[in-house]
Backbone as XML, in Angstrom:
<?xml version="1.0"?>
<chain id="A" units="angstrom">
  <residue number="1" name="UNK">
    <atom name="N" x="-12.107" y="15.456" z="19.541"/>
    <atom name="CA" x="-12.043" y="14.813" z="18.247"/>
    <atom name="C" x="-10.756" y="14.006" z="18.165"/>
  </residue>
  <residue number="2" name="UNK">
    <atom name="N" x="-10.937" y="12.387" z="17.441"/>
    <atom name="CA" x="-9.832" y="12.224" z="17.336"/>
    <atom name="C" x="-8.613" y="12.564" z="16.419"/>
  </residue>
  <residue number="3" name="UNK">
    <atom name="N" x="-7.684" y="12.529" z="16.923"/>
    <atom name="CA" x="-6.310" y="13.218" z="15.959"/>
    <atom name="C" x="-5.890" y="12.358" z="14.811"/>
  </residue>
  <residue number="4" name="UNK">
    <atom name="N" x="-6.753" y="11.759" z="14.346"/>
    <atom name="CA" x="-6.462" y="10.711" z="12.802"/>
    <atom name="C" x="-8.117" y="10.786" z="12.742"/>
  </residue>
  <residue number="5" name="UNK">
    <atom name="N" x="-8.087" y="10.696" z="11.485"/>
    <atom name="CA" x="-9.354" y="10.122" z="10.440"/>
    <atom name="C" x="-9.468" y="8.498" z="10.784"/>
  </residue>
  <residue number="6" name="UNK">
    <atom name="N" x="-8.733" y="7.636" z="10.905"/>
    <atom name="CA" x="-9.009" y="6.393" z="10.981"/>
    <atom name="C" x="-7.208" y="5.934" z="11.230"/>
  </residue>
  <residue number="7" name="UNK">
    <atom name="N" x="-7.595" y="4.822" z="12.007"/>
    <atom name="CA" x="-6.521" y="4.031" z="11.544"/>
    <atom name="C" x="-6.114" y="3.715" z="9.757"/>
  </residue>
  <residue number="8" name="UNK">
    <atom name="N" x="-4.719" y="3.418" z="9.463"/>
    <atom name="CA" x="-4.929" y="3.060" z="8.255"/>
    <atom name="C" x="-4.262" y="1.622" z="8.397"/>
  </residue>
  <residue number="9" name="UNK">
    <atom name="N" x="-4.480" y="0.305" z="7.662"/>
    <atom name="CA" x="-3.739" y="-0.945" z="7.358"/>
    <atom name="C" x="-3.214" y="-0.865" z="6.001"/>
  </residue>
  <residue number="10" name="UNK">
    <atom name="N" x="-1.683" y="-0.919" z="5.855"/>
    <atom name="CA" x="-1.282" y="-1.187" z="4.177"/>
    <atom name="C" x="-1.401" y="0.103" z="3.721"/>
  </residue>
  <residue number="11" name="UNK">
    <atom name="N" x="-0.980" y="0.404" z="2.099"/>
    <atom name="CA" x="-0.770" y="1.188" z="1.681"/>
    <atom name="C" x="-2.054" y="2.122" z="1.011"/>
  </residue>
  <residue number="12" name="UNK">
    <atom name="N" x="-1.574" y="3.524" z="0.912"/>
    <atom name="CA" x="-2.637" y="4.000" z="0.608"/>
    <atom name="C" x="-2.978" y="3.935" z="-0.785"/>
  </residue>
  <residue number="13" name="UNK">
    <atom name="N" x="-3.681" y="4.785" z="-1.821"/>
    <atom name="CA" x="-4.216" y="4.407" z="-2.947"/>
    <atom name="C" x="-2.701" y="4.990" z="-3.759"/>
  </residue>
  <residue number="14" name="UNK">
    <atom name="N" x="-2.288" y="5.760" z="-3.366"/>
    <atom name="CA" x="-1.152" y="6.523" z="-3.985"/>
    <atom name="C" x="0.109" y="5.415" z="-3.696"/>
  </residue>
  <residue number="15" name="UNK">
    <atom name="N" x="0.171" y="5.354" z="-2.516"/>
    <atom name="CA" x="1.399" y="4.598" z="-2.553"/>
    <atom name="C" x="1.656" y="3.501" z="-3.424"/>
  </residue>
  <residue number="16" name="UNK">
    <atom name="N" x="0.337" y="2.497" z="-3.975"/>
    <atom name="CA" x="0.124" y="1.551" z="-4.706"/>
    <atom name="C" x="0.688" y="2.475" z="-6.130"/>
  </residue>
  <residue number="17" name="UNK">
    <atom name="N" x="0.504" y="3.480" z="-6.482"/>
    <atom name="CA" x="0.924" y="3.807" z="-7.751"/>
    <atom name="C" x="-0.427" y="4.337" z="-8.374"/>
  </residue>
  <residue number="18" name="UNK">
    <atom name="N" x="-1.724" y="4.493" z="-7.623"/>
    <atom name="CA" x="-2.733" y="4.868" z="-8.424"/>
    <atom name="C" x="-2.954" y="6.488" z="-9.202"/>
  </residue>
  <residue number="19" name="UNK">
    <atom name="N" x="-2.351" y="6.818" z="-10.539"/>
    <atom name="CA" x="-2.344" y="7.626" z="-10.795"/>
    <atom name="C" x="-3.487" y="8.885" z="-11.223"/>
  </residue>
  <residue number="20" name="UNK">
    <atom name="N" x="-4.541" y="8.152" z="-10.719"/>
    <atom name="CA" x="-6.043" y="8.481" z="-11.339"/>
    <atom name="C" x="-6.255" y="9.365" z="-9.903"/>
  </residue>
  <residue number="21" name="UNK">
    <atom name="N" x="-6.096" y="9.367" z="-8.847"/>
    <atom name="CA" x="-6.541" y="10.013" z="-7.751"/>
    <atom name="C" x="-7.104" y="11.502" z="-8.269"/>
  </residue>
  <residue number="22" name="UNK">
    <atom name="N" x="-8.355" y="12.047" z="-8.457"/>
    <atom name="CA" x="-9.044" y="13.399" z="-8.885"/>
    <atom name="C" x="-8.888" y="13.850" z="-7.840"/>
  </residue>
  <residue number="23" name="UNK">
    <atom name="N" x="-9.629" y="15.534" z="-8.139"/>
    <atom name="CA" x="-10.109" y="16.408" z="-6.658"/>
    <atom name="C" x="-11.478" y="16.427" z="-6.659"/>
  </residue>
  <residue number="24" name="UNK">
    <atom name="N" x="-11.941" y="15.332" z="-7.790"/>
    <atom name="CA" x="-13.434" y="14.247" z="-6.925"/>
    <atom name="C" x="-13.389" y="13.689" z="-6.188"/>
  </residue>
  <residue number="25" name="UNK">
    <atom name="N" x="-11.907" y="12.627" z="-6.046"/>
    <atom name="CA" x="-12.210" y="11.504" z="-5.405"/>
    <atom name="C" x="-12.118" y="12.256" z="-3.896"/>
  </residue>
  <residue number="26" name="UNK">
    <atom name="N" x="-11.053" y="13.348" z="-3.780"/>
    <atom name="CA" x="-10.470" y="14.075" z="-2.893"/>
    <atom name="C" x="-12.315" y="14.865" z="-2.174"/>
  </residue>
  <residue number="27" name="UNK">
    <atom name="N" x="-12.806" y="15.441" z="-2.931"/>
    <atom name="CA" x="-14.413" y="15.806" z="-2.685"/>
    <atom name="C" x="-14.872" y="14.796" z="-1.828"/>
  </residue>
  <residue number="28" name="UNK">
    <atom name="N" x="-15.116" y="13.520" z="-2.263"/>
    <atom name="CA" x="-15.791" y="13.032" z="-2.317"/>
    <atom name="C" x="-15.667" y="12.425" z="-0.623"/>
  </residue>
  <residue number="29" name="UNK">
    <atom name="N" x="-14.222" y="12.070" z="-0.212"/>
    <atom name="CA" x="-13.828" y="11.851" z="0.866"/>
    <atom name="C" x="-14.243" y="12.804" z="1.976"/>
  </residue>
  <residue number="30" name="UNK">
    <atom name="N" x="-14.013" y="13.775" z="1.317"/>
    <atom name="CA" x="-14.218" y="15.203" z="2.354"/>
    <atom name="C" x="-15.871" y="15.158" z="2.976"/>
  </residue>
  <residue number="31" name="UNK">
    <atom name="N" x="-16.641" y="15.276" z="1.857"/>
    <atom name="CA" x="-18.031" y="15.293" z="2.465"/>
    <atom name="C" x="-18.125" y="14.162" z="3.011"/>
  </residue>
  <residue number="32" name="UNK">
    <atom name="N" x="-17.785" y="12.591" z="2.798"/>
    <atom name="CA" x="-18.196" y="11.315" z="3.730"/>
    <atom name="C" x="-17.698" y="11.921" z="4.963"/>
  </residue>
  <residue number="33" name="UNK">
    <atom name="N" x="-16.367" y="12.577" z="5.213"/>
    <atom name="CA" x="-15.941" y="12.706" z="6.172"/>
    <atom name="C" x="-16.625" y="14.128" z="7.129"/>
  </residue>
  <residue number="34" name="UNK">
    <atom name="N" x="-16.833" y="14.890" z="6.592"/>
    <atom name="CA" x="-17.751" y="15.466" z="6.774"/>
    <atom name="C" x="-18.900" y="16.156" z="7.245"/>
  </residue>
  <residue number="35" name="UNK">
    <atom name="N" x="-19.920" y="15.329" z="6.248"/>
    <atom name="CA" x="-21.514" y="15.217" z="6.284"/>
    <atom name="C" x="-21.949" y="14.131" z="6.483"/>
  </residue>
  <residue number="36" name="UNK">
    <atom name="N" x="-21.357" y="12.971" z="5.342"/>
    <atom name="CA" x="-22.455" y="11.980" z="5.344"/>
    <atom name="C" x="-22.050" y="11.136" z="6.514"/>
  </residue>
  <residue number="37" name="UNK">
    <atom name="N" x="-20.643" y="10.573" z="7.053"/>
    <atom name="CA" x="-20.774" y="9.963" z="8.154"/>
    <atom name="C" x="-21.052" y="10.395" z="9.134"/>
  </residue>
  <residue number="38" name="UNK">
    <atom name="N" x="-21.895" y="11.381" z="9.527"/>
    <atom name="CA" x="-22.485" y="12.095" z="10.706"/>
    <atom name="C" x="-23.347" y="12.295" z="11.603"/>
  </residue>
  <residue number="39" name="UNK">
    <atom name="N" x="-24.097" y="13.235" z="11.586"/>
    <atom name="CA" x="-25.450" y="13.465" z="12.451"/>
    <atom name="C" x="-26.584" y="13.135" z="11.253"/>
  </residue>
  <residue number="40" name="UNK">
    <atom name="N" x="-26.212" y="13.180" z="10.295"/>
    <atom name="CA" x="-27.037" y="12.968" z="8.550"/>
    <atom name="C" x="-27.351" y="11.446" z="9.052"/>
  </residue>
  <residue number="41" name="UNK">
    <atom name="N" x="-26.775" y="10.565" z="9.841"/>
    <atom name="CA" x="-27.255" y="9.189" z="9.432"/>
    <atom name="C" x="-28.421" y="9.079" z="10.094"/>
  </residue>
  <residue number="42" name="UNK">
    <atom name="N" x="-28.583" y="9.637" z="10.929"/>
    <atom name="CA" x="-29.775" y="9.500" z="11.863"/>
    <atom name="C" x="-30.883" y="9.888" z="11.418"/>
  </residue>
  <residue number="43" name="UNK">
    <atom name="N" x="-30.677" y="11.014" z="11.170"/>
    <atom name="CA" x="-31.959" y="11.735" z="10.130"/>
    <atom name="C" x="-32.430" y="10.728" z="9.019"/>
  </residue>
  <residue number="44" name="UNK">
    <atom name="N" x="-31.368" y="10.444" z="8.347"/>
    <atom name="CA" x="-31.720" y="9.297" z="6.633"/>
    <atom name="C" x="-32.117" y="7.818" z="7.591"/>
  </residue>
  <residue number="45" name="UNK">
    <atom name="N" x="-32.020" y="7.734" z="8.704"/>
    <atom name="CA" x="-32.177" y="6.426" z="8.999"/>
    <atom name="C" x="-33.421" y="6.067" z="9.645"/>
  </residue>
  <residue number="46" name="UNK">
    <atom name="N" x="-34.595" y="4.938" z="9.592"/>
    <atom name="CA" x="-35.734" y="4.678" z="9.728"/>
    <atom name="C" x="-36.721" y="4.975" z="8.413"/>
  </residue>
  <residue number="47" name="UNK">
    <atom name="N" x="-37.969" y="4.524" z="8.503"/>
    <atom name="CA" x="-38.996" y="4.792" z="7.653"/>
    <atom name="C" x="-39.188" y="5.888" z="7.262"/>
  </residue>
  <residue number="48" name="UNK">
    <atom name="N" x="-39.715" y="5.689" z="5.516"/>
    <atom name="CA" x="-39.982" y="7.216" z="4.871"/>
    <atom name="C" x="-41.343" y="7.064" z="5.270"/>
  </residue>
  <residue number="49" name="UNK">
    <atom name="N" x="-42.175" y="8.384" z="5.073"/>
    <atom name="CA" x="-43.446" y="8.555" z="6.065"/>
    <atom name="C" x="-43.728" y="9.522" z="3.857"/>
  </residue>
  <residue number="50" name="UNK">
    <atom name="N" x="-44.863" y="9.377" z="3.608"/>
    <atom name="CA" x="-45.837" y="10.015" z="2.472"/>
    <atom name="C" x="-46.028" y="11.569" z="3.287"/>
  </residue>
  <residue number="51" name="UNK">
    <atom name="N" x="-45.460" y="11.900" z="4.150"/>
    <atom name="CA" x="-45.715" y="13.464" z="4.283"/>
    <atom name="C" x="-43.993" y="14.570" z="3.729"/>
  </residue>
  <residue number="52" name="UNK">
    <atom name="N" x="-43.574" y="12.984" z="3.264"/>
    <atom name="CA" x="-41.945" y="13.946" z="2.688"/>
    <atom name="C" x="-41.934" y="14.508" z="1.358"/>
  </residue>
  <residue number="53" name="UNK">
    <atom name="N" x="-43.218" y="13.925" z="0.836"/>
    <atom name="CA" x="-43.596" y="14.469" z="-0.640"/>
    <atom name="C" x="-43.891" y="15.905" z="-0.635"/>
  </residue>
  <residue number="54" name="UNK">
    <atom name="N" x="-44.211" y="16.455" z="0.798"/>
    <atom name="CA" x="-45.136" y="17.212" z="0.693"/>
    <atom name="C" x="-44.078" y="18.620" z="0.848"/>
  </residue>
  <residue number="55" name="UNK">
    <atom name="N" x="-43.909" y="19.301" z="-0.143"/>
    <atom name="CA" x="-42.794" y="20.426" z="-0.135"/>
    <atom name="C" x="-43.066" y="21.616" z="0.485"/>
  </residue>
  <residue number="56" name="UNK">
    <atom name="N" x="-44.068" y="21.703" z="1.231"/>
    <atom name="CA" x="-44.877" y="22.450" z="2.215"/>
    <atom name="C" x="-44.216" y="22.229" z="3.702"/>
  </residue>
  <residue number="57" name="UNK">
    <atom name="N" x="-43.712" y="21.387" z="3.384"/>
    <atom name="CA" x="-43.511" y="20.798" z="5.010"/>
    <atom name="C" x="-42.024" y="20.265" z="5.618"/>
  </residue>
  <residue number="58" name="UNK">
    <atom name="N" x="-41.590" y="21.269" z="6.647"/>
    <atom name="CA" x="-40.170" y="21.389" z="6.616"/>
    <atom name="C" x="-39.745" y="19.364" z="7.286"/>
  </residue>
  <residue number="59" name="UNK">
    <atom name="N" x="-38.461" y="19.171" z="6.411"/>
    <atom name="CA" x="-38.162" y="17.970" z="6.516"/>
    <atom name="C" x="-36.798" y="18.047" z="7.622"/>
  </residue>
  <residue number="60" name="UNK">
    <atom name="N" x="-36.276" y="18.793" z="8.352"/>
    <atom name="CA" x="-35.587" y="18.422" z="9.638"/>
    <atom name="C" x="-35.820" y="20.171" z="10.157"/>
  </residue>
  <residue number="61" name="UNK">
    <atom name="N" x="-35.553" y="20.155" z="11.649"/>
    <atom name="CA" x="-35.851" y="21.110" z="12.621"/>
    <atom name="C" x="-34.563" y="22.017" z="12.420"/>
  </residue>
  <residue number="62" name="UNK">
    <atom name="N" x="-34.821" y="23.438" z="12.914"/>
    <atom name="CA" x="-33.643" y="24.359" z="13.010"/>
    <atom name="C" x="-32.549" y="23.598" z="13.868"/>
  </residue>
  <residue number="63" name="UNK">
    <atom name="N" x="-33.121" y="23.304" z="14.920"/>
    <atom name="CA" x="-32.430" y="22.513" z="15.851"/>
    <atom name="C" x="-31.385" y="21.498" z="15.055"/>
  </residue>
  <residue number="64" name="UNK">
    <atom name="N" x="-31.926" y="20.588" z="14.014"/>
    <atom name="CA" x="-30.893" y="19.675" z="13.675"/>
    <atom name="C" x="-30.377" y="20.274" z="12.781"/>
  </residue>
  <residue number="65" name="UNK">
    <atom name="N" x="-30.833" y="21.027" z="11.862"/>
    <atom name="CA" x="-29.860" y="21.924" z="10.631"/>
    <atom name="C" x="-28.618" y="22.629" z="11.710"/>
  </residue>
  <residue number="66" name="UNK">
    <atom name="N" x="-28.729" y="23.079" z="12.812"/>
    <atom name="CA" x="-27.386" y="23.388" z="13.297"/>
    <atom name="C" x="-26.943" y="22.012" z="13.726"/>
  </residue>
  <residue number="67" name="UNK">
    <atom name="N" x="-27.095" y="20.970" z="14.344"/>
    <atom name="CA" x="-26.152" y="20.195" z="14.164"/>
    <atom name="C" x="-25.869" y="19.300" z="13.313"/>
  </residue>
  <residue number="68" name="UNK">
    <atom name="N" x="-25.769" y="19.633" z="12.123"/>
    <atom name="CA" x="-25.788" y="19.243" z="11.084"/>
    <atom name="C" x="-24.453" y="20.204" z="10.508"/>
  </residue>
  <residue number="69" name="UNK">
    <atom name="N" x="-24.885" y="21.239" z="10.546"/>
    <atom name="CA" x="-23.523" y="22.510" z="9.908"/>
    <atom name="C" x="-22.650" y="22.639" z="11.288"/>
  </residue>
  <residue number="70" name="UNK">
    <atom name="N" x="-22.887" y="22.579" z="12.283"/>
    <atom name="CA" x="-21.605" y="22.597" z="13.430"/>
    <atom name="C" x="-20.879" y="21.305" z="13.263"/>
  </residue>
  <residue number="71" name="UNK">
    <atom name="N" x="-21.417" y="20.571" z="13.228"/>
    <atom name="CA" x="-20.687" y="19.013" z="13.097"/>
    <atom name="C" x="-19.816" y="19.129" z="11.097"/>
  </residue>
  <residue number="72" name="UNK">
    <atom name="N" x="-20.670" y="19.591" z="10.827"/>
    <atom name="CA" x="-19.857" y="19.411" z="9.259"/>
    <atom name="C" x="-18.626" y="20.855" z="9.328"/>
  </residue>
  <residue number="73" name="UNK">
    <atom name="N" x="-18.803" y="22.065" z="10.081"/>
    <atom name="CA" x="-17.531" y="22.829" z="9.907"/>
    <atom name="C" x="-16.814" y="22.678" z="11.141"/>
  </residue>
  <residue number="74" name="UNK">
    <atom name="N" x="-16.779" y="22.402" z="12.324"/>
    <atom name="CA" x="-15.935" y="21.494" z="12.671"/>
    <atom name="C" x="-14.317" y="20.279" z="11.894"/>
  </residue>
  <residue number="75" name="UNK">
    <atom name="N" x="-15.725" y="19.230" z="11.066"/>
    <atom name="CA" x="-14.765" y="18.334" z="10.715"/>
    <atom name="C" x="-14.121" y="19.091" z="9.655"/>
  </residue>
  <residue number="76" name="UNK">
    <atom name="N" x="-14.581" y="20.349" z="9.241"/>
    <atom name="CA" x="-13.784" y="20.870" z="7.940"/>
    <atom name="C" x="-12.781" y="21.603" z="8.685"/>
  </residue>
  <residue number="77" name="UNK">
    <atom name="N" x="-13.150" y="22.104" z="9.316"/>
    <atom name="CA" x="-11.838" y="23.003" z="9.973"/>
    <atom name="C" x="-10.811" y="21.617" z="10.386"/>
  </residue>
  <residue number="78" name="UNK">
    <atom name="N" x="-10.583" y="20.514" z="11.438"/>
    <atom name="CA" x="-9.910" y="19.622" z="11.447"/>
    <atom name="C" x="-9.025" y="19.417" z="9.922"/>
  </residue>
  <residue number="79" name="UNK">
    <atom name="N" x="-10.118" y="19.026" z="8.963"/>
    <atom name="CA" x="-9.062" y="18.590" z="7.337"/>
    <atom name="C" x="-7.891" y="19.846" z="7.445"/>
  </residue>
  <residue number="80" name="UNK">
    <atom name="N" x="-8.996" y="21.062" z="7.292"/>
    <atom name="CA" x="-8.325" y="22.058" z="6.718"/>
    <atom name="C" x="-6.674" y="22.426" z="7.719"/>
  </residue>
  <residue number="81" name="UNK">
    <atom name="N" x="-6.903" y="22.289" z="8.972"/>
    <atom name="CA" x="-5.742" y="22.307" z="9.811"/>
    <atom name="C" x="-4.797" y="21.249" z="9.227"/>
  </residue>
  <residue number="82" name="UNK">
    <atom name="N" x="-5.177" y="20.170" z="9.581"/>
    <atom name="CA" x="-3.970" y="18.807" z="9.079"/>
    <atom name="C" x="-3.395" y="18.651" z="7.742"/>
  </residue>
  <residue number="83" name="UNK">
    <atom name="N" x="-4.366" y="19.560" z="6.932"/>
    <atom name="CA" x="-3.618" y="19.896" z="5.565"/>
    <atom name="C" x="-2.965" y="20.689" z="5.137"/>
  </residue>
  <residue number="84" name="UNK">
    <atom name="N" x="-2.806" y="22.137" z="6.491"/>
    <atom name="CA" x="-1.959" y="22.627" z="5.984"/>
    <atom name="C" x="-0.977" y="22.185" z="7.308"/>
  </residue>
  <residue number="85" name="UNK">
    <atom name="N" x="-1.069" y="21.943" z="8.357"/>
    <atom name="CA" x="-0.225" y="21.228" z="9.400"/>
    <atom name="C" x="0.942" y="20.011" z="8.736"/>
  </residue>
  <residue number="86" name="UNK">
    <atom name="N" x="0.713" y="19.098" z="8.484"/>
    <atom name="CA" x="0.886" y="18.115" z="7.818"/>
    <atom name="C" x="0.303" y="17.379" z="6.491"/>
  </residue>
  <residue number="87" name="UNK">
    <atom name="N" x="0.516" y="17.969" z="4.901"/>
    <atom name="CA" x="0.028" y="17.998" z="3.658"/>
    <atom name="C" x="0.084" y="16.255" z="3.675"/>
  </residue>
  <residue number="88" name="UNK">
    <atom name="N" x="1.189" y="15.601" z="3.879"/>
    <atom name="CA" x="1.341" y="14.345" z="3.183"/>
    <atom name="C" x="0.694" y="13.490" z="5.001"/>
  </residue>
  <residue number="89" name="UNK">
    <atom name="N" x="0.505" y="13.185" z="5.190"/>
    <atom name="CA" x="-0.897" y="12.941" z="6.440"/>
    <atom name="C" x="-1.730" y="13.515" z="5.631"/>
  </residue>
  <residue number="90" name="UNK">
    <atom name="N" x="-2.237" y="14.339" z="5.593"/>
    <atom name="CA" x="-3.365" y="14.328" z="5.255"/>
    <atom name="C" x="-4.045" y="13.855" z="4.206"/>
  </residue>
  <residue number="91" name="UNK">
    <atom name="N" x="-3.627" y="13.708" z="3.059"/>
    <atom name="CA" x="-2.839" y="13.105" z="1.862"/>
    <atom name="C" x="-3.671" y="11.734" z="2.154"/>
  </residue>
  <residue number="92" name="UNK">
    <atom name="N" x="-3.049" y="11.037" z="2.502"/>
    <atom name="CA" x="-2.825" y="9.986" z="2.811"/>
    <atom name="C" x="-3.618" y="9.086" z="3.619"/>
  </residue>
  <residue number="93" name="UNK">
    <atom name="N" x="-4.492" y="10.038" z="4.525"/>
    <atom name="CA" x="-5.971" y="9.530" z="4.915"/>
    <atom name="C" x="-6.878" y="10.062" z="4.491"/>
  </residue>
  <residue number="94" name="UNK">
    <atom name="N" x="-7.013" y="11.165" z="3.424"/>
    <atom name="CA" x="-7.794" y="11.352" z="3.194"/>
    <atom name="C" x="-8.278" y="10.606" z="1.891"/>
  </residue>
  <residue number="95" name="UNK">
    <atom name="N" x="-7.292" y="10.009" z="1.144"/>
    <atom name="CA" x="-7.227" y="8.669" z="-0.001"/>
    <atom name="C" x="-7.955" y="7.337" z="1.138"/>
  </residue>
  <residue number="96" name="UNK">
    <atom name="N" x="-7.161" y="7.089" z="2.162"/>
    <atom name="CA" x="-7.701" y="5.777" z="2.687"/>
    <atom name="C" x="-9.292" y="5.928" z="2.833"/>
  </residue>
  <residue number="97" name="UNK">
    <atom name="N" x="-9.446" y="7.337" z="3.204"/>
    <atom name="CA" x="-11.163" y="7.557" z="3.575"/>
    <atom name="C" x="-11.835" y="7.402" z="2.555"/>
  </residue>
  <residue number="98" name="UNK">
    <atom name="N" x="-11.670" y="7.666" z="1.523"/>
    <atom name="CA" x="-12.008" y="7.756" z="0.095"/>
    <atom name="C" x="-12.298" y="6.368" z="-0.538"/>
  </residue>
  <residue number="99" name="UNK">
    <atom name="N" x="-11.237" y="5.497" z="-0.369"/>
    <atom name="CA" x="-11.344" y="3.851" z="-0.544"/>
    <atom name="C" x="-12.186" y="3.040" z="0.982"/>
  </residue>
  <residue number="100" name="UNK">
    <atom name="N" x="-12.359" y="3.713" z="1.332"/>
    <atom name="CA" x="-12.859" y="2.979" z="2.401"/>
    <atom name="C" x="-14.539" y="3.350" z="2.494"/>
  </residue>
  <residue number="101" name="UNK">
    <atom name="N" x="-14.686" y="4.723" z="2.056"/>
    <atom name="CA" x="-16.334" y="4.878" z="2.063"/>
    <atom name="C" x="-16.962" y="5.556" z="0.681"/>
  </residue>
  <residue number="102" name="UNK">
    <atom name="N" x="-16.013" y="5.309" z="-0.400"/>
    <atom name="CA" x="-16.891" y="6.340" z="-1.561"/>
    <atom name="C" x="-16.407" y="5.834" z="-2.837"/>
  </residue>
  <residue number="103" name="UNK">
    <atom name="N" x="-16.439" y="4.460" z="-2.917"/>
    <atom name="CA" x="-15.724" y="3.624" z="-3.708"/>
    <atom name="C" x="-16.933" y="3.476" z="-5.201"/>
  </residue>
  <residue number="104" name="UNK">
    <atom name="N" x="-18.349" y="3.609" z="-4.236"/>
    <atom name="CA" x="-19.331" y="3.156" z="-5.122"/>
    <atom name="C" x="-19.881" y="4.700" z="-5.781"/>
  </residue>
  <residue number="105" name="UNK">
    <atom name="N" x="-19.389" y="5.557" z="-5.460"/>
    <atom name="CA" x="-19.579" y="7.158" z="-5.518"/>
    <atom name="C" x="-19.446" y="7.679" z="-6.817"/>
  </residue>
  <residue number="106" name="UNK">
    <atom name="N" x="-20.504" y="8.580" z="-7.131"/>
    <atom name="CA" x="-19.723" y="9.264" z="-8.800"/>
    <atom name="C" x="-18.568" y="9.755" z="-8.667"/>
  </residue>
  <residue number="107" name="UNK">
    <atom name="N" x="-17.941" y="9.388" z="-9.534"/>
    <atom name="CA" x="-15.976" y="10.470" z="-9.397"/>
    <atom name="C" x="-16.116" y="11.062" z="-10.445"/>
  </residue>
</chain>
């Protein structure tokens, strides 16, 4: 895994002075980072098929539900290390991640 969340360019949302930063917006980063930028895209990605209506009928395999939760506690264990490793890093990309993928997101 790599040892940063992303490169960052420029300042983060805090450094600008944004005093609104929640522990939504902070949520919200976490799961993009996560879940949703993950093994989830593949699954959500291609044609819906009229048999997803059908609540009878399992919509992903055991097989991908574990890589789905190995890949998502993984990247949680990573946050959770670098946040208590280094608070202000983590801080600090985890705002850039936040402006960078969950801008259009409920907060």
């Amino acid at each position: 895994m790599t040892t940063l969340l992303m490169m960052t360019h420029g300042a983060s949302m805090m450094d600008r002075g944004n005093s609104d930063w929640t522990i939504r917006d902070e949520a919200n980063a976490i799961v993009a980072w996560a879940f949703r930028n993950g093994p989830i895209e593949e699954l959500h990605a291609g044609r819906t098929s009229s048999l997803l209506s059908d609540p009878a009928l399992s919509r992903i395999t055991d097989e991908e539900m574990k890589l789905l939760m190995l890949f998502a506690c993984r990247r949680m264990a990573w946050l959770l290390e670098l946040k208590e490793s280094d608070p202000a890093d983590y801080q600090r990309q985890i705002q850039v991640y936040c402006k960078q993928y969950c801008q259009s997101w409920e907060r």
